[in-house]
PAZAPA-4460 file (N, C-alpha, C; in steps of 0.05 Angstrom, whole numbers, plus 32768, in hexadecimal, padded with zeros to 4 digits):
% residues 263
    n_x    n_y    n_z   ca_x   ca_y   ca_z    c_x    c_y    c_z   seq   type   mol
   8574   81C5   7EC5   8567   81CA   7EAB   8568   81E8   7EA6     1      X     A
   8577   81F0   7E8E   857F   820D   7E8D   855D   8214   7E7C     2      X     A
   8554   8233   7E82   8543   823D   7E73   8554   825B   7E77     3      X     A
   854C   8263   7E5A   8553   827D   7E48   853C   8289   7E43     4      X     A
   8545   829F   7E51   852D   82BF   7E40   8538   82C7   7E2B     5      X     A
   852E   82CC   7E1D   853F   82DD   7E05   8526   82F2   7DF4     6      X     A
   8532   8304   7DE6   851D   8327   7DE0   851C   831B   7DC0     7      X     A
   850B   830F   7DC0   8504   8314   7D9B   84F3   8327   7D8D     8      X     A
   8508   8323   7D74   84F5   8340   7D66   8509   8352   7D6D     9      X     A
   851D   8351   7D77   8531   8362   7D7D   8549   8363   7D7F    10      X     A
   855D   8373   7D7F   8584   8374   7D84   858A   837B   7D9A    11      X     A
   8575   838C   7DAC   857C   8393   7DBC   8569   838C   7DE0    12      X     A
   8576   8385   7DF5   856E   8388   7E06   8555   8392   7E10    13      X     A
   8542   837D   7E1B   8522   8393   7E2D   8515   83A2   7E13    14      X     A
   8518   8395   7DF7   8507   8398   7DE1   84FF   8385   7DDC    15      X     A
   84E7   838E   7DC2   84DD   8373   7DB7   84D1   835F   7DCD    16      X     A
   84C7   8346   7DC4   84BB   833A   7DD7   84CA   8322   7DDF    17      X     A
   84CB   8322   7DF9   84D5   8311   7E0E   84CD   82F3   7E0C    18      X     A
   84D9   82D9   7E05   84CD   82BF   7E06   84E2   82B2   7E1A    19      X     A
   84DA   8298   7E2D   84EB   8289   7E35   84EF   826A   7E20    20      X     A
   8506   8264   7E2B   8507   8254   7E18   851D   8238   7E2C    21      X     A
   850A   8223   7E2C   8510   8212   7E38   8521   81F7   7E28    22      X     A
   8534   81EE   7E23   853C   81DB   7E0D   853D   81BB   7E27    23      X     A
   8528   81A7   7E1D   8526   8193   7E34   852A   817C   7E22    24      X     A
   853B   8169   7E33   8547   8153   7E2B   8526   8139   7E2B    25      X     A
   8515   813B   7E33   8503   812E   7E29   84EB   8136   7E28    26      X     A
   84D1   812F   7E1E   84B7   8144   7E24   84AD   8147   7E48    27      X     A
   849E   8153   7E44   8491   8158   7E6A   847B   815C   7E5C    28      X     A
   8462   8158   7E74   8451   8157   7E78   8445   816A   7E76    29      X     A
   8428   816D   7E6E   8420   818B   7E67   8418   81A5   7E7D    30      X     A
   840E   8198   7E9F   8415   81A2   7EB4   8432   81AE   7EB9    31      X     A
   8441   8199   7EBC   8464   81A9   7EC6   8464   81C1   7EA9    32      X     A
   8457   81BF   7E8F   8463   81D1   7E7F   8459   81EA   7E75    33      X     A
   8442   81E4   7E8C   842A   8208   7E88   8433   8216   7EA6    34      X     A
   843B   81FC   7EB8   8441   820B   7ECF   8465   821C   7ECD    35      X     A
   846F   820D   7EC2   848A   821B   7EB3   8481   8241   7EAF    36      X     A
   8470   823C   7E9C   8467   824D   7E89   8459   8268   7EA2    37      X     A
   8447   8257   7EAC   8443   826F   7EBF   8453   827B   7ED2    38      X     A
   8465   826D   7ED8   847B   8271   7EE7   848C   827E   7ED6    39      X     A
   8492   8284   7EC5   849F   829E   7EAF   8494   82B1   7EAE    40      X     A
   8477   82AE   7EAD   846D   82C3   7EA5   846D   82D9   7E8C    41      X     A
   8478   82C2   7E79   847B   82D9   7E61   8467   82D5   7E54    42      X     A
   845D   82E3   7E32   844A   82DF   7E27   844B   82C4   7E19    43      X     A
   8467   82AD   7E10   8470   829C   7E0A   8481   8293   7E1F    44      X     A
   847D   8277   7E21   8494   8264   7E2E   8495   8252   7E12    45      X     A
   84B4   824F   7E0B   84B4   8238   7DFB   84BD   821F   7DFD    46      X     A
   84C1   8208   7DF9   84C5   81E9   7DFA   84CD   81DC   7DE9    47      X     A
   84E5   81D1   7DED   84ED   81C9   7DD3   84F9   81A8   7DDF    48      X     A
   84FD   8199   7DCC   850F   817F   7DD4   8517   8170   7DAB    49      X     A
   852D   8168   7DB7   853D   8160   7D96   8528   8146   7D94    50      X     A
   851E   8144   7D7B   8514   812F   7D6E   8528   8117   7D5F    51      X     A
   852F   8126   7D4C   8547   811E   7D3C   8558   8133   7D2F    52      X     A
   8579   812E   7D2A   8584   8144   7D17   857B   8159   7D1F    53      X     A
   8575   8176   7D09   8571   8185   7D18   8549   818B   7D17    54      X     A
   8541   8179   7D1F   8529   817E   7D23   8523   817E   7D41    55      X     A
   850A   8190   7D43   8505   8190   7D69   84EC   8197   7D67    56      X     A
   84DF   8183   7D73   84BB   8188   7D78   84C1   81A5   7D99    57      X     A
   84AC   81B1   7D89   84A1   81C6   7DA1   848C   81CE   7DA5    58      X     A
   848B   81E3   7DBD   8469   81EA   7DC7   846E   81FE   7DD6    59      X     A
   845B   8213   7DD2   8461   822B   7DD8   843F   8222   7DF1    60      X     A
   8447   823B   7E03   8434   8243   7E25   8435   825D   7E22    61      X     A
   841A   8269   7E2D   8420   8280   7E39   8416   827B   7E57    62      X     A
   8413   8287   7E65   8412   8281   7E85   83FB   827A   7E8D    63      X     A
   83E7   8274   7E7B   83CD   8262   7E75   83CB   8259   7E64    64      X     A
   83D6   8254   7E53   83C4   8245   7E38   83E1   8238   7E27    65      X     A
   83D8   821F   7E1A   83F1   821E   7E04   83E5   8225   7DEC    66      X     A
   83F1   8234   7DD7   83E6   823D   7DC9   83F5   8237   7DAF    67      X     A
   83E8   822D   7D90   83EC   821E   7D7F   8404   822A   7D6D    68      X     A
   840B   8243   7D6F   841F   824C   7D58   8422   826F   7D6D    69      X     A
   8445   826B   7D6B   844D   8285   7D6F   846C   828D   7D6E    70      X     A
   8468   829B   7D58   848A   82A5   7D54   849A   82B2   7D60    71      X     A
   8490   82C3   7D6F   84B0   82C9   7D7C   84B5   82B5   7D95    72      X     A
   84AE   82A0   7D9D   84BE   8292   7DB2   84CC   8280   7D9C    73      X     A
   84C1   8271   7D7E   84C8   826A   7D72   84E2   8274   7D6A    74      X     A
   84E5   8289   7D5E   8500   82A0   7D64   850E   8298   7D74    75      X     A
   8506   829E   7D88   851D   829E   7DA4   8528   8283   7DA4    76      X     A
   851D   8265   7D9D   851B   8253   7D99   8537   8248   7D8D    77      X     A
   852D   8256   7D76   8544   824C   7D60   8565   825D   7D6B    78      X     A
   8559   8279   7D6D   8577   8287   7D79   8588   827D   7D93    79      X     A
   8571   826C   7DAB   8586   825E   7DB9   8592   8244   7DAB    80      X     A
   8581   8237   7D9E   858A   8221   7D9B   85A6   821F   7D89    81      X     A
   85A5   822E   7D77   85C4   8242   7D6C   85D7   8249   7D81    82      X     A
   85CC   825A   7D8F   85DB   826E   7DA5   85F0   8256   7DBA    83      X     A
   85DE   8245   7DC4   85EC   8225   7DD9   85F2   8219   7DC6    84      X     A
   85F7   8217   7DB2   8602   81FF   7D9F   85F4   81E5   7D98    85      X     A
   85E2   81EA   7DA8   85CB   81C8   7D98   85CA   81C4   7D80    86      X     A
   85CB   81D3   7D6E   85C5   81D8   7D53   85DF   81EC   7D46    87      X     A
   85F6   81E2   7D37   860C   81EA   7D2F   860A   81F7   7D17    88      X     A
   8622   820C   7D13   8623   821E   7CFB   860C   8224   7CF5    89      X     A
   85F2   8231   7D04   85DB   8238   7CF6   85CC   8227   7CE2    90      X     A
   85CA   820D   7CE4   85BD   8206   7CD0   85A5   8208   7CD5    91      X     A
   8596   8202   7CBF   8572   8208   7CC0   8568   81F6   7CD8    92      X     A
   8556   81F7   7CEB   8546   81EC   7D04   8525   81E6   7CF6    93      X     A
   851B   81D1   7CF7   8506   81C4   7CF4   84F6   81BE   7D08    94      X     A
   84DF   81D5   7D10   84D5   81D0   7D2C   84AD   81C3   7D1D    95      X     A
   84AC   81AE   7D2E   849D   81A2   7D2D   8486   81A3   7D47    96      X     A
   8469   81B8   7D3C   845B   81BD   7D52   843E   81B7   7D47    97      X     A
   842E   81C6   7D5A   8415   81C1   7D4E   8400   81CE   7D35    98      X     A
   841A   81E4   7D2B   840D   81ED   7D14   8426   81E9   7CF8    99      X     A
   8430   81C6   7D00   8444   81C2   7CF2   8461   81C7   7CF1   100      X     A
   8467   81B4   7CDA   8484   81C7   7CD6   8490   81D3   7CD8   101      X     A
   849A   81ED   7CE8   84B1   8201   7CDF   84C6   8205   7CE0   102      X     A
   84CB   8218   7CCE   84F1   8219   7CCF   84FB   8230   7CDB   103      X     A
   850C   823A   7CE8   851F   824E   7CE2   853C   8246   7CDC   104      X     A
   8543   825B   7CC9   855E   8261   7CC7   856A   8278   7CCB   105      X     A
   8587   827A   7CC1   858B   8296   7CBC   8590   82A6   7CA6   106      X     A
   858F   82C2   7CAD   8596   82D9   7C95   85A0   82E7   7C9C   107      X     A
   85C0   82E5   7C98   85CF   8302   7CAA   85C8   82FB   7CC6   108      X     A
   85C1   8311   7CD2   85C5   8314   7CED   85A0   830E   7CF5   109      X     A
   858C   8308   7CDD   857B   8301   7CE6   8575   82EA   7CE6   110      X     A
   8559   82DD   7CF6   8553   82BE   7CF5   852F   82C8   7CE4   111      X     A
   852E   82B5   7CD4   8512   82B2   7CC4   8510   8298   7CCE   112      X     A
   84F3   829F   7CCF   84E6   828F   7CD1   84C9   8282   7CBC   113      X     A
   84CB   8261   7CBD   84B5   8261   7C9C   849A   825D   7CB1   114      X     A
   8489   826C   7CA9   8470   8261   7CBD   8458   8262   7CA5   115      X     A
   8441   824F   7CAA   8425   8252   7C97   841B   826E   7CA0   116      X     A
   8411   8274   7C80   8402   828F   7C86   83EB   8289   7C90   117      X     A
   83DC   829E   7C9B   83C4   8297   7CAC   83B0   82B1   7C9F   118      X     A
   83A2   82B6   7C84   8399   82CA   7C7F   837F   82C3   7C8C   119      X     A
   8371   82E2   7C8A   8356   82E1   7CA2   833E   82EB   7C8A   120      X     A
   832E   82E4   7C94   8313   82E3   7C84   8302   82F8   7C91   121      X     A
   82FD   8306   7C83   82E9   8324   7C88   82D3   831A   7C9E   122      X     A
   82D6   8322   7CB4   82B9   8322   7CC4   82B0   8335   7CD3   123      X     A
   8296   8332   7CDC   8293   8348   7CE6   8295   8340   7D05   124      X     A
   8293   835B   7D12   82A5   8365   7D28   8293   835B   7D3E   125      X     A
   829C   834F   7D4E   828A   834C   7D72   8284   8369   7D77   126      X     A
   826E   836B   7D84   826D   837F   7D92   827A   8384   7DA8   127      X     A
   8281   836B   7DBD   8299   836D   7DCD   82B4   8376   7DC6   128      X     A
   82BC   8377   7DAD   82DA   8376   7DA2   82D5   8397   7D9B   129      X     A
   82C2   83A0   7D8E   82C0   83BF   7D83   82C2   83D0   7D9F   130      X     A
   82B2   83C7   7DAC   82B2   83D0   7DC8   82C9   83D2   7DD1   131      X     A
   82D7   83BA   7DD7   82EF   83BC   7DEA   830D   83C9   7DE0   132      X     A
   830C   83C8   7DCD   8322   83D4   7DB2   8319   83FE   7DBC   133      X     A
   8304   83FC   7DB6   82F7   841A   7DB8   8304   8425   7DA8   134      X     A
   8304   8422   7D87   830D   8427   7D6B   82FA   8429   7D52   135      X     A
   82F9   842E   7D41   82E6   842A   7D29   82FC   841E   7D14   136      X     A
   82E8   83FF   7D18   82FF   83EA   7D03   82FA   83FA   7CDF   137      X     A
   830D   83F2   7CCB   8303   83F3   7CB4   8307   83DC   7CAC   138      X     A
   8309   83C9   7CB1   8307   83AF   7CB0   830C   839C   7CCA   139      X     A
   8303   8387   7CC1   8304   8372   7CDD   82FC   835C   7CCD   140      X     A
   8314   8345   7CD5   831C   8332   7CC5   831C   8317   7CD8   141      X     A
   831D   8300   7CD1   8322   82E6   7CEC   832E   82D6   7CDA   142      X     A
   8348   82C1   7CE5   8353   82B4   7CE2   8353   8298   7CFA   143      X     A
   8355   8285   7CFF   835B   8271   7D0B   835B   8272   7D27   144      X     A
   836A   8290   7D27   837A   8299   7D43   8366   82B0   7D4A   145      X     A
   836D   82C1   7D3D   8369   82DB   7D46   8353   82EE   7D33   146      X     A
   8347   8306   7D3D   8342   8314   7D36   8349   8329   7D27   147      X     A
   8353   833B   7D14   835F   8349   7D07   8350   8362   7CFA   148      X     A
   835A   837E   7D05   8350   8395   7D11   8360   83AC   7CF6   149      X     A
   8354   83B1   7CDF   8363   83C9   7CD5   835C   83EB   7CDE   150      X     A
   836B   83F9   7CDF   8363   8413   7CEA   8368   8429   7CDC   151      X     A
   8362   8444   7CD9   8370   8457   7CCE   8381   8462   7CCC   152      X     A
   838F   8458   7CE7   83A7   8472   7CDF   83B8   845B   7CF7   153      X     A
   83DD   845E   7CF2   83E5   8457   7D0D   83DE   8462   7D25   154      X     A
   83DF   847A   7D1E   83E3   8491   7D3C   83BF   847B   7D4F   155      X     A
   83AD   846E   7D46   8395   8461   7D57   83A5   8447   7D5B   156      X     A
   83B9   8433   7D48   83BB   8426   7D56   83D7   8428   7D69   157      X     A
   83E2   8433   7D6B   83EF   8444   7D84   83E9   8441   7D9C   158      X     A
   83D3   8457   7D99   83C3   8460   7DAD   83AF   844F   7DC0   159      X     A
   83A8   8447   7DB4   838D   8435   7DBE   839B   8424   7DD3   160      X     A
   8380   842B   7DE0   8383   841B   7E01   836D   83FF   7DFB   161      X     A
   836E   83EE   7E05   8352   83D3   7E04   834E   83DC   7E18   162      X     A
   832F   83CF   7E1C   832D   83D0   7E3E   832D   83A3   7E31   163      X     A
   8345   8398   7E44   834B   837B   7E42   8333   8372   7E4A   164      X     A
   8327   8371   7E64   8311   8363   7E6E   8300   8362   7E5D   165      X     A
   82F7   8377   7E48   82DD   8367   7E38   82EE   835E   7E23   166      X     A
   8302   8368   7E17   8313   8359   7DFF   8310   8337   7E11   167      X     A
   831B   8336   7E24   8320   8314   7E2C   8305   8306   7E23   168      X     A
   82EC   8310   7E1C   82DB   8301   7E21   82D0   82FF   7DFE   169      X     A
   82E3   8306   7DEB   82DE   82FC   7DD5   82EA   82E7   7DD2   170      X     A
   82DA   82D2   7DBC   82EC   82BA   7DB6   82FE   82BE   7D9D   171      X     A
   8312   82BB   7DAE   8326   82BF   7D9B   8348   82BB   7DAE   172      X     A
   8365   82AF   7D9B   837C   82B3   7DA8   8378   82C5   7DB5   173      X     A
   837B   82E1   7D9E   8382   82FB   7D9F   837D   830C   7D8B   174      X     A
   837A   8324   7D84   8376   833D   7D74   838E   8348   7D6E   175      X     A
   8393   8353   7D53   839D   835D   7D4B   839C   837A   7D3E   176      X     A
   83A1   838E   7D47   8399   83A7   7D33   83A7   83B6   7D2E   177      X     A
   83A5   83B3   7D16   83BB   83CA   7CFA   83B5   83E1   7CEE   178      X     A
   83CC   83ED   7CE0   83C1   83FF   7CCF   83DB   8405   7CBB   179      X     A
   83D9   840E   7C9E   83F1   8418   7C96   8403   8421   7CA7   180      X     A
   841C   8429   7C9F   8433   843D   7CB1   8435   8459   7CAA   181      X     A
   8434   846D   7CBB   842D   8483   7CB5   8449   848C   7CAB   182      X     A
   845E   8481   7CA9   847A   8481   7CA7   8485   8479   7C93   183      X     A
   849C   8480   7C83   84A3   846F   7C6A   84BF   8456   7C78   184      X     A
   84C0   8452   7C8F   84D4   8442   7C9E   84C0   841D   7C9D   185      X     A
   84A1   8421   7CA0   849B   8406   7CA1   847D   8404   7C8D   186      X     A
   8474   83F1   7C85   8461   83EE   7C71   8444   83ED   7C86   187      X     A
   8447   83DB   7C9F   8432   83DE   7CAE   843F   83DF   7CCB   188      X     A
   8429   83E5   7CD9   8427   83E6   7CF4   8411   83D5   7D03   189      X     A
   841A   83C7   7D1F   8409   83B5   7D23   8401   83AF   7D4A   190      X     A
   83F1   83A8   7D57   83F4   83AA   7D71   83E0   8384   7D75   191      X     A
   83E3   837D   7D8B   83DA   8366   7D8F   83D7   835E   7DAA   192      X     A
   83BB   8356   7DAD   83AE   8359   7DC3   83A8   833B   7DCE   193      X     A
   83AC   8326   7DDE   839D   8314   7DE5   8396   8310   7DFC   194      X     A
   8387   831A   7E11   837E   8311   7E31   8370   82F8   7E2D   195      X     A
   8366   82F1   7E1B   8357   82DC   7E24   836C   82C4   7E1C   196      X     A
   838E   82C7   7E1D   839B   82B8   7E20   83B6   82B9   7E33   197      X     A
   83AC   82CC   7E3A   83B7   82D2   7E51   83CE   82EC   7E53   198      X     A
   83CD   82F1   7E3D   83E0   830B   7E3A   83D6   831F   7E2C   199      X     A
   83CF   8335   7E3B   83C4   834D   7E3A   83CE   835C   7E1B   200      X     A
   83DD   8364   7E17   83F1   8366   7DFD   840C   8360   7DF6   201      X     A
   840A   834F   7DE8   842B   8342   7DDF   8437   834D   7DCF   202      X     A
   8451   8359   7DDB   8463   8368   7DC8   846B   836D   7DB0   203      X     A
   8472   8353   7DA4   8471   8351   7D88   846D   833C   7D8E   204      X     A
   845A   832B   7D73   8447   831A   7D6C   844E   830B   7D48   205      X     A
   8464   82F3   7D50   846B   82F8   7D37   8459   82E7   7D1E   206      X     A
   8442   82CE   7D37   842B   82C0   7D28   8419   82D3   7D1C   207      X     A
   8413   82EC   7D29   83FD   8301   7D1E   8405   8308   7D03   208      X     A
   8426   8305   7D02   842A   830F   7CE8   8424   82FB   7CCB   209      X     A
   841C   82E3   7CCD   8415   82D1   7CC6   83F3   82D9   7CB9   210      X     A
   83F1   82EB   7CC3   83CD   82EF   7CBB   83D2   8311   7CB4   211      X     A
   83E9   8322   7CBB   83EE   833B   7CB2   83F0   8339   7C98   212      X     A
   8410   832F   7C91   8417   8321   7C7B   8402   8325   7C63   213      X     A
   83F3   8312   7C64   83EA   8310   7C4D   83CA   8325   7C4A   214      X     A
   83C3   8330   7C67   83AE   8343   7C56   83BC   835A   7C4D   215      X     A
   83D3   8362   7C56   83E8   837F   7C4A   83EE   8375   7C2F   216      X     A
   83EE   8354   7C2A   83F8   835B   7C05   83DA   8364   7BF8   217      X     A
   83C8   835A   7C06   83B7   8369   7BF3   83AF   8380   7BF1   218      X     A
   83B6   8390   7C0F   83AC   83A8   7C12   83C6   83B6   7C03   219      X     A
   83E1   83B1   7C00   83F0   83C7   7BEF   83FD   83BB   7BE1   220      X     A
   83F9   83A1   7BD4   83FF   8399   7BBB   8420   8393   7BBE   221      X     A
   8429   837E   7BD0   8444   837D   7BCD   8444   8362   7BE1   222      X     A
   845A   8350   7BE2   845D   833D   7BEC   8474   8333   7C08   223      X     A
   8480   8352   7C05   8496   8355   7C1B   8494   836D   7C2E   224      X     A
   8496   836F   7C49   8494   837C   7C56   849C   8382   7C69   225      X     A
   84A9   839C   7C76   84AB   839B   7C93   8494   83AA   7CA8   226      X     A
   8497   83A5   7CB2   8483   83A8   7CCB   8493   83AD   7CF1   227      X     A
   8477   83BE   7CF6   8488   83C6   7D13   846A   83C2   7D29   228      X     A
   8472   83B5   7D40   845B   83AB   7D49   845C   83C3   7D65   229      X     A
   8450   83D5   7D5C   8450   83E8   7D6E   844C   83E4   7D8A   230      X     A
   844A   83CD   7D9D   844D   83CC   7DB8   845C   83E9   7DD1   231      X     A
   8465   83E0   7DE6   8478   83F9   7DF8   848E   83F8   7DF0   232      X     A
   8494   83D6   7DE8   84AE   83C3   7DE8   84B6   83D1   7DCE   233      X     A
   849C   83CF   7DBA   84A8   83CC   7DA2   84BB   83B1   7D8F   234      X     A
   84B2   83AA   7D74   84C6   839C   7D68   84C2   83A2   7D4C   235      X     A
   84D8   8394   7D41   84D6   839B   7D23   84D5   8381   7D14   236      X     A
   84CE   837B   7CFE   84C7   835C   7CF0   84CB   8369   7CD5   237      X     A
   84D4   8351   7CC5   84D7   8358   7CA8   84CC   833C   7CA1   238      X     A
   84B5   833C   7C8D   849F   8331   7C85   8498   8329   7C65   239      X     A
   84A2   8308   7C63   849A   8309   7C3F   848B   82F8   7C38   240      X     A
   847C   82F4   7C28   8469   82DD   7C21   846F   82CE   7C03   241      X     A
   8474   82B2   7C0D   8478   829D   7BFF   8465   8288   7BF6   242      X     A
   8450   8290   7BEB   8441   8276   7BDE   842C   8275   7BFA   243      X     A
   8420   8266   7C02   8414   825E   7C18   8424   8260   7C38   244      X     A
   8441   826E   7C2F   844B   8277   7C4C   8452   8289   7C5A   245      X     A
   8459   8291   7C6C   8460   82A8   7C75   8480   82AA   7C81   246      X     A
   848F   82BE   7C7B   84B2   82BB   7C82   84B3   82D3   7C8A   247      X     A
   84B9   82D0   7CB0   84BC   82E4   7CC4   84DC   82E8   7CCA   248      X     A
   84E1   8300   7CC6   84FA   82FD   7CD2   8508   8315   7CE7   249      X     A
   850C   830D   7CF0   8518   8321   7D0E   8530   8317   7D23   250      X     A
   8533   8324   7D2C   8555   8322   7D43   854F   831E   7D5D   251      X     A
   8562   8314   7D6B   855E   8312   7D83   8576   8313   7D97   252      X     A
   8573   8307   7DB3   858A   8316   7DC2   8580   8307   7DDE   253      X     A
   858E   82FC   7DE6   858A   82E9   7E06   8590   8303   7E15   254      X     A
   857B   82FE   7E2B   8585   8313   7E41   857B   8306   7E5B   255      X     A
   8580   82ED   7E5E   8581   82E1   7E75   8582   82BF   7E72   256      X     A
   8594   82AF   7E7E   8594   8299   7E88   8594   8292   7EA2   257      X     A
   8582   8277   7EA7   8574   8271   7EC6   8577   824D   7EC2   258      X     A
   856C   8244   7EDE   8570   8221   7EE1   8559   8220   7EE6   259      X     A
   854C   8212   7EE7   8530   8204   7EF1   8532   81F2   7F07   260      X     A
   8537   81F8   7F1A   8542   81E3   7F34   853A   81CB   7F3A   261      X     A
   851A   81D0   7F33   84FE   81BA   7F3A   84F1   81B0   7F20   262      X     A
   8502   81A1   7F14   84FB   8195   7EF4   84ED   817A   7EF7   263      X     A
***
């Protein structure tokens, strides 16, 4: 049973964020497929198996938890399934998970992806989350998933260290915190935090952008965007909003194939 790493969010090698990506001829069990997952050790393991044509139910892991919606293994997803030939001449992929529907296709040399937007509703802040961030929010927002963190300036969200241990102990996926771009190269900037799902900070985060998305149209009045998710890794995303959806799009690049001996 072949599994693929591959760098989404990226063209190039040991960028962007890292997903595996497992393509299995029937479903498995939810034990064999978290233990997979921890045994990768990435911030995503993904799972896929053909339904019909080109549809494929999937499910994303991180090395504890399965978790309901996340795009860049989704990415990586669609680019192997292109890359090995499961899915010919690029046509559109219909992945069927637990937050629905989605598609990717292509554009040029990128893959979009259609995902529901996930806008967040103004709340106020845990005192665990202000704390562990060690920031002064100007807003703080919640959505489904996550928490959502605006800041003043990039150069804080850069910078900023969490301390994870009390971040893990908010309920929540994960946090997200932004700020304009201090730069005329991207519209925002963004970093994303989840310990209490098992990954300390995930490189690029392309479900966060799902709840970015739509509070940047209101904060600068426009419906298309790129964005750079400031991590070590770094990635870049180009970002548009369609009606009630969100269309992620970014590159990617295999940088390792492996067997699974013990399937």
């Amino acid at each position: 049973m072949k599994i693929y790493q591959v760098d989404a969010f990226s063209d190039k090698p040991f960028k962007g964020n890292p997903a595996a990506v497992c393509v299995l001829s029937e479903p498995k069990d939810n034990e064999w497929l978290q233990s997979v997952a921890a045994e990768m050790n990435l911030s995503e393991t993904a799972f896929l198996w053909e339904d019909s044509g080109f549809k494929y139910d999937l499910r994303w892991f991180t090395p504890t938890v399965e978790v309901e919606l996340c795009g860049h293994a989704t990415l990586a997803s669609a680019h192997v399934l292109w890359e090995i030939g499961h899915v010919h001449n690029h046509r559109q992929i219909t992945f069927n998970t637990r937050s629905g529907m989605l598609k990717a296709s292509t554009d040029g040399k990128w893959i979009e992806l259609d995902f529901p937007s996930e806008p967040a509703v103004r709340s106020s802040a845990p005192e665990a989350l202000v704390r562990a961030l060690n920031i002064e929010p100007l807003y703080t927002g919640k959505n489904r998933f996550d928490y959502i963190v605006e800041v003043a300036s990039e150069e804080i969200v850069r910078k900023m260290s969490p301390n994870f241990t009390l971040l893990a102990s908010v309920s929540c996926r994960g946090v997200i915190v932004t700020s304009v771009s201090s730069s005329g190269e991207y519209d925002f900037v963004s970093r994303f935090f989840a310990p209490a799902s098992g990954v300390n900070e995930d490189p690029v985060t392309g479900s966060a952008h799902c709840c970015l998305a739509p509070y940047w149209r209101t904060k600068l009045n426009k419906t298309e965007f790129t964005a750079y998710q400031a991590s070590k890794r770094g990635g870049f995303l180009r970002v548009r909003l369609e009606n009630n959806r969100t269309l992620i799009a970014g590159k990617a690049v295999t940088v390792l194939i492996g067997e699974l001996l013990d399937s």
